[in-house]
N, CA, C and O atoms as a printed pandas DataFrame, in Angstrom:
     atom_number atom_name residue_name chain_id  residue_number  x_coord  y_coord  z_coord
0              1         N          UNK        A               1  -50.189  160.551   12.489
1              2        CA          UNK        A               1  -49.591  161.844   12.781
2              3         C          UNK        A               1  -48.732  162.273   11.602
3              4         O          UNK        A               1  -47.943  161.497   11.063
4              5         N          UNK        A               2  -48.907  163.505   11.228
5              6        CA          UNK        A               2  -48.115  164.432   10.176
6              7         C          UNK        A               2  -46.609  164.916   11.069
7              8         O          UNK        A               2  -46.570  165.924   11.774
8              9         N          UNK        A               3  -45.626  164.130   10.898
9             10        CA          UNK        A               3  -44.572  164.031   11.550
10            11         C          UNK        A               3  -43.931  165.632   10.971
11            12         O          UNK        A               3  -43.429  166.465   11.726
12            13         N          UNK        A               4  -44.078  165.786    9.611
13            14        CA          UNK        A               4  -42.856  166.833    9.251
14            15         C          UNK        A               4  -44.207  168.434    9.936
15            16         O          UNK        A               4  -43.900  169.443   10.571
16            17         N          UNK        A               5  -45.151  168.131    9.597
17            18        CA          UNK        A               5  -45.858  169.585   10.099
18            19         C          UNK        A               5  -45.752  169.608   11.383
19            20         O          UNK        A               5  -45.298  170.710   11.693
20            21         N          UNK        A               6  -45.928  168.994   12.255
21            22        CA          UNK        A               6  -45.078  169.078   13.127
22            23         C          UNK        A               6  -43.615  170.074   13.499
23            24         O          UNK        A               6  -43.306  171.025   14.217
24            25         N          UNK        A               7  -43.059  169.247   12.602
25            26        CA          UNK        A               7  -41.436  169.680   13.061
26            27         C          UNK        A               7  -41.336  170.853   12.228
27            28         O          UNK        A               7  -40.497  171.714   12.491
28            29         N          UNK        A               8  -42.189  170.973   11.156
29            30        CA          UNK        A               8  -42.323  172.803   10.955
30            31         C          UNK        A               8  -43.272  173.603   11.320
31            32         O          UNK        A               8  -43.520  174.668   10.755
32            33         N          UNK        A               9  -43.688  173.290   11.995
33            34        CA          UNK        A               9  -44.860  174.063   13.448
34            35         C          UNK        A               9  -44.993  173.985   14.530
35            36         O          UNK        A               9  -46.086  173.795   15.063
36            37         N          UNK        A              10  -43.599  174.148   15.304
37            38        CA          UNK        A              10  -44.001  173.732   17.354
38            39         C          UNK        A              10  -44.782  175.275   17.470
39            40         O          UNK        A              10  -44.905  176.426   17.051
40            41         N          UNK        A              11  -45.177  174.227   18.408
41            42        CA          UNK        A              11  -46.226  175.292   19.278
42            43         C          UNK        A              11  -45.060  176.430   19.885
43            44         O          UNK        A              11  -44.161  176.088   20.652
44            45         N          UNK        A              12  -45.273  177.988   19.340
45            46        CA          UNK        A              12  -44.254  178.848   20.249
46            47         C          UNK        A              12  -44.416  178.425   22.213
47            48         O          UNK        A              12  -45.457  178.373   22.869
48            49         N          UNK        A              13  -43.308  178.244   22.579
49            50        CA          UNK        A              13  -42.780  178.226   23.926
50            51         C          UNK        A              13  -43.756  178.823   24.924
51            52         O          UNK        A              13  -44.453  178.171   25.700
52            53         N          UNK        A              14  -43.724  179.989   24.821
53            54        CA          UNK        A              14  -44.741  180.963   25.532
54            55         C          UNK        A              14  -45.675  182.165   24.042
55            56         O          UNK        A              14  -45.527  183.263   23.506
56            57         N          UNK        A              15  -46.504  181.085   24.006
57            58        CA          UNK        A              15  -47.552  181.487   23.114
58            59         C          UNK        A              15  -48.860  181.893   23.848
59            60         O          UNK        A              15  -49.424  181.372   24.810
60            61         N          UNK        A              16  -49.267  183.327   22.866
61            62        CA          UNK        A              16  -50.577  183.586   23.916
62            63         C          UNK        A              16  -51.887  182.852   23.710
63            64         O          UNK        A              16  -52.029  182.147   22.711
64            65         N          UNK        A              17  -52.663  182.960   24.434
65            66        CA          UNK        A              17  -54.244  181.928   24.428
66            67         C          UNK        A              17  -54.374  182.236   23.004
67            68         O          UNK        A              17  -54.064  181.168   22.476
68            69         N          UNK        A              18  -54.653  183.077   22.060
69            70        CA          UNK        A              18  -54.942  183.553   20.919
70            71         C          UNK        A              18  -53.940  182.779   20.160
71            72         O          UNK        A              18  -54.492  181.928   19.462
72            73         N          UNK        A              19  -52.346  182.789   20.036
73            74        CA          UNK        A              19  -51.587  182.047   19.556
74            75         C          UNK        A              19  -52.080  180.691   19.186
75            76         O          UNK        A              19  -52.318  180.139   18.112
76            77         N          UNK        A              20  -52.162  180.295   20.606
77            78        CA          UNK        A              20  -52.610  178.650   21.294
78            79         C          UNK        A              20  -53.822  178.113   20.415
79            80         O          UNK        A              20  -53.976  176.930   20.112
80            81         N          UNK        A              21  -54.597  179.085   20.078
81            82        CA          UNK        A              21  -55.888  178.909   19.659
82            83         C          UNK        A              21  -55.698  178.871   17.843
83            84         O          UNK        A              21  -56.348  178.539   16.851
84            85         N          UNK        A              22  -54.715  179.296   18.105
85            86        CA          UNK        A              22  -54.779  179.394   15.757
86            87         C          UNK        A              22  -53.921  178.299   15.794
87            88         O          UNK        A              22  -54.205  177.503   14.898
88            89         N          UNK        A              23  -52.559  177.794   16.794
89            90        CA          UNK        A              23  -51.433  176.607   16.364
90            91         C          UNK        A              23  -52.693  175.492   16.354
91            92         O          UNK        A              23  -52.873  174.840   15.325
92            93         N          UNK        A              24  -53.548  175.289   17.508
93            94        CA          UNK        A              24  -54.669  173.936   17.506
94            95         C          UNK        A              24  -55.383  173.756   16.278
95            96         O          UNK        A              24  -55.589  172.701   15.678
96            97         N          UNK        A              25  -55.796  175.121   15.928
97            98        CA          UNK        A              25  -56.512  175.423   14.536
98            99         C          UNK        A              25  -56.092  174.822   13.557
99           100         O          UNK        A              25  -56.639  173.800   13.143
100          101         N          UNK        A              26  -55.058  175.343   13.021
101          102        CA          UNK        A              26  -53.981  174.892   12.161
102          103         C          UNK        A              26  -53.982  173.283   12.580
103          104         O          UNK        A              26  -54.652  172.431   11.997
104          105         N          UNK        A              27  -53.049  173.023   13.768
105          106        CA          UNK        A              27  -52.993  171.145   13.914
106          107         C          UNK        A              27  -54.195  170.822   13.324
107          108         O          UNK        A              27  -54.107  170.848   12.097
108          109         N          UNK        A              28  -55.002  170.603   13.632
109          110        CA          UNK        A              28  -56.501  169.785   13.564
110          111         C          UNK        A              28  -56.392  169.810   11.816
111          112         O          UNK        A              28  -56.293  168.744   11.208
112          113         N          UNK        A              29  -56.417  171.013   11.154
113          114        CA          UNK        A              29  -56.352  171.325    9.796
114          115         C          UNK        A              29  -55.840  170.236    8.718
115          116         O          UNK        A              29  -56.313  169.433    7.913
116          117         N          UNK        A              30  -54.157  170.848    9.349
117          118        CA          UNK        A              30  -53.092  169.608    8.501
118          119         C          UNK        A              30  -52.482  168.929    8.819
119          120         O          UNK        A              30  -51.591  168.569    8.049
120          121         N          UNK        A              31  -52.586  168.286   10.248
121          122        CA          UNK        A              31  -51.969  167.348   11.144
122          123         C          UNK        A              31  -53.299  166.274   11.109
123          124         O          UNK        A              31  -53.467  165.352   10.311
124          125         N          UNK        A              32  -54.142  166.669   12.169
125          126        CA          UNK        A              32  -55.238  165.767   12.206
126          127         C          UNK        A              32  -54.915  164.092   13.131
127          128         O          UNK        A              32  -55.424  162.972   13.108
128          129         N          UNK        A              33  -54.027  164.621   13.715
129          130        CA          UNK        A              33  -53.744  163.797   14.599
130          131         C          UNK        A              33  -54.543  163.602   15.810
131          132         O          UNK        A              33  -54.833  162.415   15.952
132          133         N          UNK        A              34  -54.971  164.324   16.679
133          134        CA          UNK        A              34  -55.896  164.670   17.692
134          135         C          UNK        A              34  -56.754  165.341   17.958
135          136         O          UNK        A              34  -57.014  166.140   17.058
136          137         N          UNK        A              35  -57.557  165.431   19.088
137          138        CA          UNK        A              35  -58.886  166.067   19.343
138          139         C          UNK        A              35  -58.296  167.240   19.729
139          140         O          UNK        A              35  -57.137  167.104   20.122
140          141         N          UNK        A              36  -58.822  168.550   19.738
141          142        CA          UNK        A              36  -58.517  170.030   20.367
142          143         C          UNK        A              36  -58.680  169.695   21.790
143          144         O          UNK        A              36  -59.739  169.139   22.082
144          145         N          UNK        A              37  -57.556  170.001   23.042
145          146        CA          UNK        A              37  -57.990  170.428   23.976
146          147         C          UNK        A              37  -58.866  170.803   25.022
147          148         O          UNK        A              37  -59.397  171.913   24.968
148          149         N          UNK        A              38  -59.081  170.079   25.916
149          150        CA          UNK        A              38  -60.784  170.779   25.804
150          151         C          UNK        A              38  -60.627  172.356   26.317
151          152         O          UNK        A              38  -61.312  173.325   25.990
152          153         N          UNK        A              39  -59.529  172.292   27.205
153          154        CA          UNK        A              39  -59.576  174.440   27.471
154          155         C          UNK        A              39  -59.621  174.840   26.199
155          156         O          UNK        A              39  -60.547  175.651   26.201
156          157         N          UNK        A              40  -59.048  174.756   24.727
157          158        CA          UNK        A              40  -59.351  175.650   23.725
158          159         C          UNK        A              40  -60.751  175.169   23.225
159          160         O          UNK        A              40  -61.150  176.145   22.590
160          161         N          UNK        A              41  -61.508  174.417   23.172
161          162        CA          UNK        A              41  -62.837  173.818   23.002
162          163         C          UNK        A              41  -63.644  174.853   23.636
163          164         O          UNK        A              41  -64.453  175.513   22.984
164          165         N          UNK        A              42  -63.427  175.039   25.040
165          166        CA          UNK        A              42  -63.963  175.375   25.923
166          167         C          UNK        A              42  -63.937  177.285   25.305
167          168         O          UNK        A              42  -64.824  178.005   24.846
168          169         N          UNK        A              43  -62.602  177.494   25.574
169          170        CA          UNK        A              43  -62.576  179.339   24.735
170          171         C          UNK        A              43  -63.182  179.658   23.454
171          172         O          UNK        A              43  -63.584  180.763   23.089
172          173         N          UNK        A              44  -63.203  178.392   22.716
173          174        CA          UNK        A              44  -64.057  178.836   21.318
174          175         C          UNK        A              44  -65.697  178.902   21.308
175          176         O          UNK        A              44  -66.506  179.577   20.670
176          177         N          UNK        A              45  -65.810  177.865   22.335
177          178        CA          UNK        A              45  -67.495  177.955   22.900
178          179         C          UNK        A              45  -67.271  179.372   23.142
179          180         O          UNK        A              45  -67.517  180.151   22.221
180          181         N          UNK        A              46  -66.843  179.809   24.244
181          182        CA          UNK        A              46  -66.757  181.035   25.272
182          183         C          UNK        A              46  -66.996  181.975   24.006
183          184         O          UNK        A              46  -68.074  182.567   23.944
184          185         N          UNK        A              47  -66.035  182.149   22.974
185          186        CA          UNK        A              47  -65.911  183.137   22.011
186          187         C          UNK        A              47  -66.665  182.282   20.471
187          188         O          UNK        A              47  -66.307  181.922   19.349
188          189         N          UNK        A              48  -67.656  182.283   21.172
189          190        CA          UNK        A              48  -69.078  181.892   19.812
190          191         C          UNK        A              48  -68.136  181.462   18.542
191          192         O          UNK        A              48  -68.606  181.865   17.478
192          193         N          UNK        A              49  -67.166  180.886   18.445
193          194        CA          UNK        A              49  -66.753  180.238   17.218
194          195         C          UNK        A              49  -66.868  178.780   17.188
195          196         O          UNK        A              49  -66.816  178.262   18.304
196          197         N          UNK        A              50  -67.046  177.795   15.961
197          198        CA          UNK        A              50  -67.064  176.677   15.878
198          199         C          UNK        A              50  -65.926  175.676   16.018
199          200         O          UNK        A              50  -64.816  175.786   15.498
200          201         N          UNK        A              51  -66.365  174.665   16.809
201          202        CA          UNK        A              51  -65.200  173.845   16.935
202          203         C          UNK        A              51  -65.184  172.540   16.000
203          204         O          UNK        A              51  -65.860  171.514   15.924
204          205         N          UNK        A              52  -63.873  173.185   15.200
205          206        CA          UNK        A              52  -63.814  172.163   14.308
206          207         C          UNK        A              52  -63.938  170.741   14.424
207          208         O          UNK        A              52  -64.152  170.570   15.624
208          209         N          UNK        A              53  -63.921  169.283   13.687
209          210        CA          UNK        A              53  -64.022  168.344   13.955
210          211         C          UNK        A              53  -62.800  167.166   13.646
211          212         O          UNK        A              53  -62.473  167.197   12.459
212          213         N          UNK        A              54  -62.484  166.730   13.988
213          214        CA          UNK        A              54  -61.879  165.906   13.942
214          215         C          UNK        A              54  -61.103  164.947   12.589
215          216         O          UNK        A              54  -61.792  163.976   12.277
216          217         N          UNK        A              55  -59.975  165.077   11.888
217          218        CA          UNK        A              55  -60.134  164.540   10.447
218          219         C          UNK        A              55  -59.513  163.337   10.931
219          220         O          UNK        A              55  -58.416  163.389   11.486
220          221         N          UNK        A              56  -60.268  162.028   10.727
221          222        CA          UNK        A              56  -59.608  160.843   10.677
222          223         C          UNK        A              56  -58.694  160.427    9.637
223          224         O          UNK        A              56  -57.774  159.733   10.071
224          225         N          UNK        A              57  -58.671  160.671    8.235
225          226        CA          UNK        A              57  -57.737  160.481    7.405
226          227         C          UNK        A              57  -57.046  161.456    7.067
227          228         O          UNK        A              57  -57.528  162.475    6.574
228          229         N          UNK        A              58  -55.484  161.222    7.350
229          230        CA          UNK        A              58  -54.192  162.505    7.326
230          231         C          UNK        A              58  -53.232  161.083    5.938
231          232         O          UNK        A              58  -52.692  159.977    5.928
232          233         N          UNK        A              59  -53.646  162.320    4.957
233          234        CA          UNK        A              59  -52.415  161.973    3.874
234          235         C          UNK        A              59  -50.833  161.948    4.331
235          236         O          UNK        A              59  -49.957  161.689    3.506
C-alpha cells in the first residue's frame, strides 16, 4: 500500500458515483493496493468502459 497517496487522496465523504468512480480509478493507478469494488466494476461494465487491472508492483 502507497501510504502517503493515500493520505493525499481520501475518498471525498459524500462523493458522487462519478466521483467514486475516478478516486478507484486513480487508487488502482498509483496506489495499487487493491482490486476495484465490484459495484464500480459492475458501473464501468454498465457504462462500456474498461476495467482496469490490477498492478501488483507499487514503488
Amino acid at each position: 500500500m502507497n501510504k502517503a497517496w493515500h493520505e493525499a487522496n481520501p475518498m471525498p465523504l459524500k462523493a458522487t458515483l462519478d466521483q467514486r468512480i475516478a478516486w478507484h480509478l486513480a487508487h488502482i493507478e498509483h496506489c495499487g493496493c487493491r482490486d476495484l469494488p465490484d459495484g464500480i466494476k459492475a458501473e464501468l461494465r454498465r457504462r462500456g468502459l474498461p476495467i482496469p487491472a490490477r498492478k501488483d508492483a507499487v514503488a
